[in-house]
C-alpha positions, -999 to 999 in steps of 0.1 A, spaced: 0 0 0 12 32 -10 7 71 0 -4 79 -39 -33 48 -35 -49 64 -5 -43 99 -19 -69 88 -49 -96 81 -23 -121 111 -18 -124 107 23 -84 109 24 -84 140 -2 -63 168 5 -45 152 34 0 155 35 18 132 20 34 124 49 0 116 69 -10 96 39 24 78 41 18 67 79 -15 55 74 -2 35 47 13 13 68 -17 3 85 -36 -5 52 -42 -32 29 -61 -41 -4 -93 -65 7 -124 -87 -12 -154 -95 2 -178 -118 -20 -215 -108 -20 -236 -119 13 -207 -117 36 -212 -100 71 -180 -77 68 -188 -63 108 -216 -69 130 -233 -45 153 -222 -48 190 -190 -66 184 -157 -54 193 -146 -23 161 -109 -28 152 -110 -16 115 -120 5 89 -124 3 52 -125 25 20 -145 10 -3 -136 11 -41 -157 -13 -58 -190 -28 -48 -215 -19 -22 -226 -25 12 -255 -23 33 -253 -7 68 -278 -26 88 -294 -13 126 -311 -44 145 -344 -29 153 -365 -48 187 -390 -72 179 -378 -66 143 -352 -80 114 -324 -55 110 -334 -25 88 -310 -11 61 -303 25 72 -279 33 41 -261 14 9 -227 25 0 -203 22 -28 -173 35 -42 -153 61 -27 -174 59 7 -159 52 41 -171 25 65 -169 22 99 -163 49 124 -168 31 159 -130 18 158 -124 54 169 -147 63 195 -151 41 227 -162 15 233 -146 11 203 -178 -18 196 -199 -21 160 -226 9 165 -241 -9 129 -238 -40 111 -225 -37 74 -232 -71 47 -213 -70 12 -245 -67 -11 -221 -67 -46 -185 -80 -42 -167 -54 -25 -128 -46 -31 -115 -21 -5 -89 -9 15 -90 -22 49 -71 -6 80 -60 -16 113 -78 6 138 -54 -2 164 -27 10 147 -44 37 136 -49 50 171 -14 45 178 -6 68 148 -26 98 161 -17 93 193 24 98 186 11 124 161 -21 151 176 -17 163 139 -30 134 122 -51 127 148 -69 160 145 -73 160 108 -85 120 109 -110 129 143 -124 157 122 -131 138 92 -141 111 108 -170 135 131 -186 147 99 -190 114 86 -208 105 121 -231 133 118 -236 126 83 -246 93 88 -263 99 121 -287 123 97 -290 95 73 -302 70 102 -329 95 115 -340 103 83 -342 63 75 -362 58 110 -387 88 104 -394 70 65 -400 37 86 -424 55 118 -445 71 89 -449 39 64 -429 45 35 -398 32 27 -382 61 12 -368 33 -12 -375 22 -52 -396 -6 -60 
């Protein structure tokens, strides 16, 4: 994994070269085949991924109820957050619903990398909050379609 692969994805955009370069050492290339369960709400939240190819559905297990897809994503979207924020545990479940190609990275490691550095930490905290709120919108929106009877959804 290189600094110039994660440069081409539109979450890491406009980021230094040499934040780029760090984080490149706690990513790798990744498949997942249509159907699989890539991380599953509750569970303990150790990476994240970038998606380039495919989509997946993020999933919230409703009570008394099968899990309702809050969102589908595809290329160029960013999934997972809850590897950054304690208790560092699956806020959503996510399945593969095309074959997915991504680039996966190691939480962890991550964490370690902002930690040593408040810079990159600031700038990957920041992104990462907007996509929360972003998605936090999404996932009231989705709820408030479900309350009132229509899915909001084609077909």
């Amino acid at each position: 994994m290189s600094a110039a692969d994660l440069a081409r994805m539109p979450f890491l955009s406009g980021m230094r070269k040499a934040d780029l370069s760090k984080l490149a050492k706690a990513a790798r290339f990744t498949d997942f085949p249509a159907g699989r369960r890539i991380f599953i709400e509750e569970e303990p939240a150790e990476r994240f991924w970038l998606v380039q190819d495919g989509t997946v559905a993020l999933e919230l297990h409703m009570s008394g109820q099968s899990s309702v897809v809050i969102e589908t994503f595809g290329p160029g979207s960013v999934l997972g957050w809850s590897w950054l924020f304690r208790p560092y545990q699956w806020r959503f479940g996510g399945v593969a619903t095309t074959p997915v190609r991504a680039i996966e990275f190691d939480g962890r490691l991550v964490r370690t990398l902002c930690a040593v550095d408040p810079s990159l930490g600031y700038v990957l905290t920041r992104r990462f909050a907007e996509l929360v709120v972003d998605r936090l919108e999404a996932t009231q929106t989705r709820l408030a379609e479900l309350s009132s009877g229509t899915s909001g959804l084609p077909g």
